[in-house]
C-alpha positions in Angstrom: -15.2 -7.5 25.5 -15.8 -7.1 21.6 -15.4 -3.9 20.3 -18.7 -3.8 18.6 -20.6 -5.3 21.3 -19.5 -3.6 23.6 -20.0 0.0 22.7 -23.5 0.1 23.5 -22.5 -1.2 26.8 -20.0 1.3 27.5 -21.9 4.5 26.0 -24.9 3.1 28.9 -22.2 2.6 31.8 -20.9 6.2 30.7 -24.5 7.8 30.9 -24.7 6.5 34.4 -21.5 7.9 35.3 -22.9 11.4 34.2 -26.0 10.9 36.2 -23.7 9.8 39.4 -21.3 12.8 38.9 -23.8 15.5 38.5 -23.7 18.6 36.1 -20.1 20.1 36.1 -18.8 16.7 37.5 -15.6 15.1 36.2 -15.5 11.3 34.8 -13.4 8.5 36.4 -10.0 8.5 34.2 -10.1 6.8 31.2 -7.4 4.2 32.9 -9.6 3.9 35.7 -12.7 3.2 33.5 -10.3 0.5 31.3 -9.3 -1.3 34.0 -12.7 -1.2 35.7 -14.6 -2.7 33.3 -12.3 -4.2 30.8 -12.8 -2.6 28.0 -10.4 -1.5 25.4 -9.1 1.9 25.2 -10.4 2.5 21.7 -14.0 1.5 22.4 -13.9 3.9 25.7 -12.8 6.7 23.8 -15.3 5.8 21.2 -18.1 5.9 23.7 -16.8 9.3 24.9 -17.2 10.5 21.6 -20.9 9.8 21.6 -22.0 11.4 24.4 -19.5 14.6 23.6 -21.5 14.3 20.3 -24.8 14.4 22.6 -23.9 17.7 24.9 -23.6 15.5 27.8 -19.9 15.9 28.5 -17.1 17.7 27.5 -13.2 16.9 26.9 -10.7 19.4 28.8 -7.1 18.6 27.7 -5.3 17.6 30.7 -8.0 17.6 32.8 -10.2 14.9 32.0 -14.0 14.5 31.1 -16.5 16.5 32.8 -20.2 16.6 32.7 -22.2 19.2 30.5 -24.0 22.3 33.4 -26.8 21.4 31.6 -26.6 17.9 30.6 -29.0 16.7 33.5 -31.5 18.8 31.8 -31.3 17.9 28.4 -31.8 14.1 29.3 -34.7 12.6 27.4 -36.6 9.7 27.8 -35.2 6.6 25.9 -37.0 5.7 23.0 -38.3 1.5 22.9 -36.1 0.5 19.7 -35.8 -3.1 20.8 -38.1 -4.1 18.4 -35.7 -3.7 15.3 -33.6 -6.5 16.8 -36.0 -8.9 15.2 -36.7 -6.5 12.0 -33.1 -6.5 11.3 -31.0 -9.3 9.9 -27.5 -9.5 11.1 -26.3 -11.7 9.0 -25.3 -9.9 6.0 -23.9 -6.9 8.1 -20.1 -6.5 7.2 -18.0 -6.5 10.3 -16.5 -3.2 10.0 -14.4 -3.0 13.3 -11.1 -2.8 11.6 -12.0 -0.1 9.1 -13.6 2.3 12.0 -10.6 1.7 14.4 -8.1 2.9 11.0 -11.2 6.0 10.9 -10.6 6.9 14.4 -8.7 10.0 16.0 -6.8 8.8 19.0 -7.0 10.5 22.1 -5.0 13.8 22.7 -1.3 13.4 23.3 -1.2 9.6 21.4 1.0 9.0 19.2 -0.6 8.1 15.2 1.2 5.2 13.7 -1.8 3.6 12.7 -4.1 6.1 10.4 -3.3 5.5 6.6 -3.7 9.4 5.7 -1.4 11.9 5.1 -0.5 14.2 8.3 -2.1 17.6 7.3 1.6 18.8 7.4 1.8 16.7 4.3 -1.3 17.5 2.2 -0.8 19.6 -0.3 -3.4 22.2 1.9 -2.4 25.6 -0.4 -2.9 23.6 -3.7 -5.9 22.0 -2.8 -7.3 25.4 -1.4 -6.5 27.2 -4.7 -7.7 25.0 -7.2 -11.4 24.6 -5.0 -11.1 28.2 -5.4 -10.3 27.7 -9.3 -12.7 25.0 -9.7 -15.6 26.9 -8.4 -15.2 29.8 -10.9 -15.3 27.5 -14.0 -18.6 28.0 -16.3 -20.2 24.5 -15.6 -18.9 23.7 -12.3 -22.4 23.0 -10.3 -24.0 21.4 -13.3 -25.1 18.2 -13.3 -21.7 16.1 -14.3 -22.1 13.1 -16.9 -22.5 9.4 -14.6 -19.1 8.0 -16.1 -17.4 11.7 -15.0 -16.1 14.6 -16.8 -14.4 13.7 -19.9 -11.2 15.7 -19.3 -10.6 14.0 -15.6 -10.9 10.3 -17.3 -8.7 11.4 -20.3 -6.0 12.4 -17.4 -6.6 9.6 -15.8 -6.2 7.1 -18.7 -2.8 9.0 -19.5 -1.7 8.7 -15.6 -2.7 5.1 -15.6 -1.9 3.6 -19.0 0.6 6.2 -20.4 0.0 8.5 -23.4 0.4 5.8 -26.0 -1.2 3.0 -24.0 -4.5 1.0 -24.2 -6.6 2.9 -22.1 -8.8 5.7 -23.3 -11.0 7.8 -21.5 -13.8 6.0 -22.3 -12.8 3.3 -20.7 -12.2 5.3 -17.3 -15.4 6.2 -14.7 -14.9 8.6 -12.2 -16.2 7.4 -8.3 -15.4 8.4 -5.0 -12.9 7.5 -3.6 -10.7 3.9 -3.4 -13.3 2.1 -1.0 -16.3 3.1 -3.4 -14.6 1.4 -6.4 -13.6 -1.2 -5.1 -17.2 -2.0 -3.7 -18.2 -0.5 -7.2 -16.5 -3.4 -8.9 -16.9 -6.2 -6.2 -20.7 -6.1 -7.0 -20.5 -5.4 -10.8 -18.5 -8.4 -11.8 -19.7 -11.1 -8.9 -23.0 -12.3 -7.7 -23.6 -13.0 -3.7 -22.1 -16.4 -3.0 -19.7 -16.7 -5.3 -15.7 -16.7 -3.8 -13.2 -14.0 -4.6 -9.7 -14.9 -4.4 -8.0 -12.1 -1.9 -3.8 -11.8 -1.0 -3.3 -13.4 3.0 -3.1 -11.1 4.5 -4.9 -7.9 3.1 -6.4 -4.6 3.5 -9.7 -4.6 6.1 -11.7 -3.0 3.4 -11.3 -5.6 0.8 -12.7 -8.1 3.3 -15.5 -6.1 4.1 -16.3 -5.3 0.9 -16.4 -8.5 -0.4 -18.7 -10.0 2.8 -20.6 -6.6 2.4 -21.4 -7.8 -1.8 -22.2 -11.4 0.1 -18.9 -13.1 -1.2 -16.6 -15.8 0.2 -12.8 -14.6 0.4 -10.1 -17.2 -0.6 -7.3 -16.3 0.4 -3.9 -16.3 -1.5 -0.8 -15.8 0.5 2.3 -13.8 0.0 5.9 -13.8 0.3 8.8 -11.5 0.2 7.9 -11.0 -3.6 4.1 -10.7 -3.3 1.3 -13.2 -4.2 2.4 -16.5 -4.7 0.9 -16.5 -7.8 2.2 -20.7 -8.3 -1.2 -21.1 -6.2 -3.6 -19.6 -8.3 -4.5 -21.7 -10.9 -5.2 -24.4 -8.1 -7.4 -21.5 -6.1 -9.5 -20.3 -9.0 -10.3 -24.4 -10.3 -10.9 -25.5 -6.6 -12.6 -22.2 -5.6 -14.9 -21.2 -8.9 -13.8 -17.7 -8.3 -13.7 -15.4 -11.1 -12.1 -12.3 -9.2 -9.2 -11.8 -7.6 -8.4 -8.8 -5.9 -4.7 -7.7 -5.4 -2.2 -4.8 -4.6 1.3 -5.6 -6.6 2.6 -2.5 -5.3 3.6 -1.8 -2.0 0.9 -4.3 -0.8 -0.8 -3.1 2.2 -0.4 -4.6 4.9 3.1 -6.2 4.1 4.4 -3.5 1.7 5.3 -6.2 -0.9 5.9 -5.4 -4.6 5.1 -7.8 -7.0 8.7 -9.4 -8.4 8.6 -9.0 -12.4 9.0 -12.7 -13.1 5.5 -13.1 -11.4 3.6 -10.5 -13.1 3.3 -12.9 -16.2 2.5 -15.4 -14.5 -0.6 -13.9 -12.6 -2.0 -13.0 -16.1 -1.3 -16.0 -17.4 -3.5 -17.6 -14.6 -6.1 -15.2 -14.7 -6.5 -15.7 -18.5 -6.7 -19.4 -18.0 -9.5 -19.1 -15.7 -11.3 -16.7 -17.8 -11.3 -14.0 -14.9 -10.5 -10.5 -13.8 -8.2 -9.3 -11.6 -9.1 -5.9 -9.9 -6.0 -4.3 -9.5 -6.0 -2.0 -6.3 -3.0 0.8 -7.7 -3.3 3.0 -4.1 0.5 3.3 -3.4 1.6 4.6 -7.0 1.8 8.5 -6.0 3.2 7.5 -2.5 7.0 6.3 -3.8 9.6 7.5 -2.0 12.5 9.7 -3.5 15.1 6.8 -3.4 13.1 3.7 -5.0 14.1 2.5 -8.5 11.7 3.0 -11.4 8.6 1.7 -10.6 7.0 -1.1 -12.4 3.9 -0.2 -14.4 0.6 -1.1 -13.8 -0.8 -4.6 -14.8 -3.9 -3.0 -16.7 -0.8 -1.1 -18.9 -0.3 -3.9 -20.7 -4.0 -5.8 -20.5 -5.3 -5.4 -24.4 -8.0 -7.9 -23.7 -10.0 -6.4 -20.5 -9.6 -9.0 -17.9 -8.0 -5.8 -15.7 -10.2 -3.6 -13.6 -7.7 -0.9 -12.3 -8.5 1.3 -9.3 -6.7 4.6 -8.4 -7.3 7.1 -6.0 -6.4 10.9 -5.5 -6.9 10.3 -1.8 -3.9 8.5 -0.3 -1.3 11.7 -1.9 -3.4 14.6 -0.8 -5.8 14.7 1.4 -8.6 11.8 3.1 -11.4 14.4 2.3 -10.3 14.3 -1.6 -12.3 11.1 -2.4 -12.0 11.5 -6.1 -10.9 7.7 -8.2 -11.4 6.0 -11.3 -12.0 2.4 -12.1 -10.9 1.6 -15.3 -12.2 -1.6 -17.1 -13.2 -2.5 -21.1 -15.6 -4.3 -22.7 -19.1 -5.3 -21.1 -17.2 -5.4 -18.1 -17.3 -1.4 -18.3 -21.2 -1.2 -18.5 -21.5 -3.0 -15.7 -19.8 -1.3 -13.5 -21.0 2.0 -14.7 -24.7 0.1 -13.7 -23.6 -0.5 -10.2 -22.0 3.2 -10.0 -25.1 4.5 -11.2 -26.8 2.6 -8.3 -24.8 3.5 -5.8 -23.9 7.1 -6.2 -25.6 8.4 -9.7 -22.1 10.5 -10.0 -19.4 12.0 -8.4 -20.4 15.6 -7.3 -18.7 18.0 -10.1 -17.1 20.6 -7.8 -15.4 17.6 -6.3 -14.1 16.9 -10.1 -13.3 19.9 -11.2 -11.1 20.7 -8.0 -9.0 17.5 -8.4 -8.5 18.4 -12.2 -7.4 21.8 -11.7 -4.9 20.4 -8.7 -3.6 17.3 -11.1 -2.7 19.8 -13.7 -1.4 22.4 -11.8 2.6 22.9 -11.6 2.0 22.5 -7.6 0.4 19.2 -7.8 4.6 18.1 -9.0 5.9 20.0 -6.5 4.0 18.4 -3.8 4.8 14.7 -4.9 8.8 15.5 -4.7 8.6 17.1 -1.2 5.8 14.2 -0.4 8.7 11.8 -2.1 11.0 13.1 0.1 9.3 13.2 3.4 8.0 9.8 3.1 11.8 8.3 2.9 12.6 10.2 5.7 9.7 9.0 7.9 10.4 5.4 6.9 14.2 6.1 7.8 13.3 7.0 10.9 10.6 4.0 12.1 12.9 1.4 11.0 16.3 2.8 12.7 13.9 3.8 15.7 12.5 0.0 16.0 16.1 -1.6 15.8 17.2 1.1 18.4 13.9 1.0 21.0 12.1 -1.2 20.2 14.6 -4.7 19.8 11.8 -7.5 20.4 9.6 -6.6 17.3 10.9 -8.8 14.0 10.9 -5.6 10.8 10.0 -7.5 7.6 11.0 -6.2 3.9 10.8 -2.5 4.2 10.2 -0.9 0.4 10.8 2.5 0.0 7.0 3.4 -1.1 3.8 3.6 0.4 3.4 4.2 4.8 3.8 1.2 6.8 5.6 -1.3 7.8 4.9 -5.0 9.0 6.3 -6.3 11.7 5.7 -9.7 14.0 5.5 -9.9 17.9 7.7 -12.0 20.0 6.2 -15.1 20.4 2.9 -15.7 22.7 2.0 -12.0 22.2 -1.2 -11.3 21.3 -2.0 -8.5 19.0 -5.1 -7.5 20.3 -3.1 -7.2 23.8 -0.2 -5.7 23.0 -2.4 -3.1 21.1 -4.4 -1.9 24.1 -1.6 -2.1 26.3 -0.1 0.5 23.7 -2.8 2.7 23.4 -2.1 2.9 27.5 1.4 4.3 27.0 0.3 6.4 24.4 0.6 5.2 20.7 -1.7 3.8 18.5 -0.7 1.0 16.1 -2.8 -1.8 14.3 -3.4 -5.4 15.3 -2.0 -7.9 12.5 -5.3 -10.0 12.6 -7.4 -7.3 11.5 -5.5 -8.2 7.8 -6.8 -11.6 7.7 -10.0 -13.4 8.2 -11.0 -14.6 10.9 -8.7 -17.3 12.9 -6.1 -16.2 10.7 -2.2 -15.0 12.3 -2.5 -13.0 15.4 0.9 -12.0 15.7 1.7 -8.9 13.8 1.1 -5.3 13.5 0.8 -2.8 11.3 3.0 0.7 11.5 2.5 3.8 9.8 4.7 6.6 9.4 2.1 9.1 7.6 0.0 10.3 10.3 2.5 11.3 12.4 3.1 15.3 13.1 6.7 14.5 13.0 9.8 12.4 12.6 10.4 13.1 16.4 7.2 11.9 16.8 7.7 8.9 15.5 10.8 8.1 18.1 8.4 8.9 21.0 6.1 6.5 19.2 8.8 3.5 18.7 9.7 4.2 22.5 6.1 3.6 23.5 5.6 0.5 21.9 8.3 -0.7 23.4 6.9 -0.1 26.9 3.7 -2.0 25.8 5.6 -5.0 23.7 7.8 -5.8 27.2 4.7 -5.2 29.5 2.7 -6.8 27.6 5.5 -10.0 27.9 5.7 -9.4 31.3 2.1 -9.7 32.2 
């Protein structure tokens, strides 16, 4: 069954296991109820989550699932909402699978190496706890904030993002919230619904459903060893029409590509011939690792003519409940996309801006990127030693030493959708390649991130696992 579909399904099969079992009964296993009605581990455990949500039945670690004393009695009658099946169109609904599987928390005792957020061993916890603290005290704080943001978080973003002497001002920075909301943010501002949008093969889930979410048609681009093959673009934006593209030169995710210096030119160069705008997703910048080289800086550095709309995020280096950003963009470009912001959101809550100022400026917020530095080498260390040593039949591709994942391809007539269930059943979580392309694209890959993890011994357990799924999965 399809995840989506089948959820409904599952959450009605489960309510009838509740009524069968009686109050204080336990569930079937979850391996019992996968096998029985083949389903995917994910979507079970979804489904579980609804009715805990509910007060029918409750989670007991080691135990299994049991049925709420009074969840018998609680049970309603079910509303008639058939009829919005017709009010509703379906067609424009962004397929948001990929995103919510990244969004969910695996079941007890499985190992993370999916989730794209810091472990909270990692966030910055103190930091962020003191300058909320900080940030509440300030005259001003829970007053309405300006739509574009407060002027001293877009000056220190405009001096993070384009240096001290370089060609972004704060004026040219709006605050949002969060990576996801700009990008949607700028999607809609400089496009209109059925136009294409040039997008890297493959590419983060979000930028796909963004763009189908704005009504767009993705073109993809594909990458090598050195990033976007950016010999192809000229040829996609004239045969395409598009006017956007959308790309990640550093530490792409899902590949972890950097974008080699010689083609950096050459993107702007195409990009300028087609009159168009790149948007620049920057989300890996404040995730390098302690041994990389001097980082390259970002495109919209050295962009005096607009046609770069930069996107960075406080999120990925803290904390996923930190959903502070700033889009950065010039020219009438700017306006619109302060429009669609507007639209969207009005503004970004000022406690929420005040709270990330005070932690960006603070001595700690340093202190936390070293040790994050640090811990992020060693995590990556360990994944890739612990694949060649455990986990032999998965192919490692170019492993950079920033950002949290790793790509890697499946031994030939895997399936990643298979092989990821199977892991889920021995106990790590890891993403299926094909949610990084559209549909019919490569379905041999996955995704593996270090970030989420508790701990490096975690992460051997994890490798270990995946190895019991990759060979049973062969062997099935």
């Amino acid at each position: 069954m399809d995840n989506d579909s089948s959820l409904a399904v599952v959450v009605g099969r489960l309510r009838a296991e509740v009524t069968a079992a009686g109050s204080g009964g336990r569930l079937p296993s979850s391996r019992t109820l996968v096998r029985r009605w083949g389903v995917s581990p994910v979507t079970l455990s979804r489904a579980v989550t609804v009715l805990t949500a509910e007060g029918l039945v409750s989670s007991r670690p080691g135990s299994g699932v049991f049925v709420s004393d009074r969840a018998l009695r609680r049970r309603v009658a079910q509303a008639d909402v058939s009829w919005q099946d017709s009010a509703l169109d379906d067609h424009r609904r962004p397929k948001t699978t990929a995103m919510l599987g990244m969004l969910s928390t695996p079941p007890d005792g499985v190992v993370d190496l999916s989730v794209g957020y810091l472990h909270e061993s990692l966030q910055p916890s103190k930091a962020l706890a003191d300058a909320m603290g900080r940030a509440g005290r300030r005259p001003g704080t829970w007053t309405r904030s300006p739509a574009e943001g407060i002027p001293e978080l877009r000056a220190w973003f405009a001096a993070d993002i384009g240096g001290r002497e370089g060609p972004i001002s704060a004026n040219d920075v709006l605050i949002s919230s969060g990576g996801q909301t700009a990008l949607v943010t700028a999607l809609r501002a400089l496009t209109e619904p059925g136009q294409a949008v040039l997008v890297e093969a493959p590419t983060y889930p979000g930028t796909l459903a963004a763009a189908e979410a704005a009504g767009l048609r993705c073109v993809p681009v594909p990458l090598d060893v050195d990033g976007l093959r950016v010999e192809l673009l000229a040829e996609a934006f004239a045969s395409s029409s598009a006017r956007v593209l959308v790309c990640q030169p550093l530490f792409q995710n899902p590949t972890g590509a950097v974008l080699a210096p010689a083609r950096r030119a050459r993107l702007m160069d195409a990009v300028r011939a087609a009159g168009a705008f790149v948007i620049e997703d920057d989300f890996t910048r404040r995730l390098v690792h302690d041994d990389a080289p001097d980082l390259p800086q970002p495109l919209a550095a050295d962009d005096p003519d607009g046609h770069v709309v930069h996107i960075r995020s406080l999120t990925k280096p803290t904390s996923p409940s930190l959903r502070v950003s700033a889009v950065t963009a010039r020219g009438p470009a700017y306006a619109r996309l302060r429009d669609s912001h507007v639209v969207n959101s009005f503004f970004v809550p000022r406690p929420m801006q005040e709270a990330a100022l005070e932690l960006m400026t603070s001595p700690s917020y340093a202190t936390h990127l070293r040790r994050l530095a640090a811990a992020l080498r060693d995590r990556r260390e360990t994944l890739t030693q612990s694949l060649v040593d455990r986990c032999p039949h998965l192919t490692v591709h170019a492993v950079r030493p920033g950002g949290y994942h790793v790509w890697t391809s499946l031994p030939d007539g895997l399936r990643d959708d298979l092989v990821v269930a199977e892991a889920l059943r021995q106990g790590v979580s890891v993403s299926p390649g094909r949610n990084f392309y559209l549909p019919g694209g490569p379905t041999g890959h996955l995704r593996l991130s270090y970030a989420g993890t508790a701990s490096v011994d975690e992460i051997v357990r994890g490798a270990e696992r995946l190895d019991a799924a990759v060979r049973a999965s062969a062997e099935a």
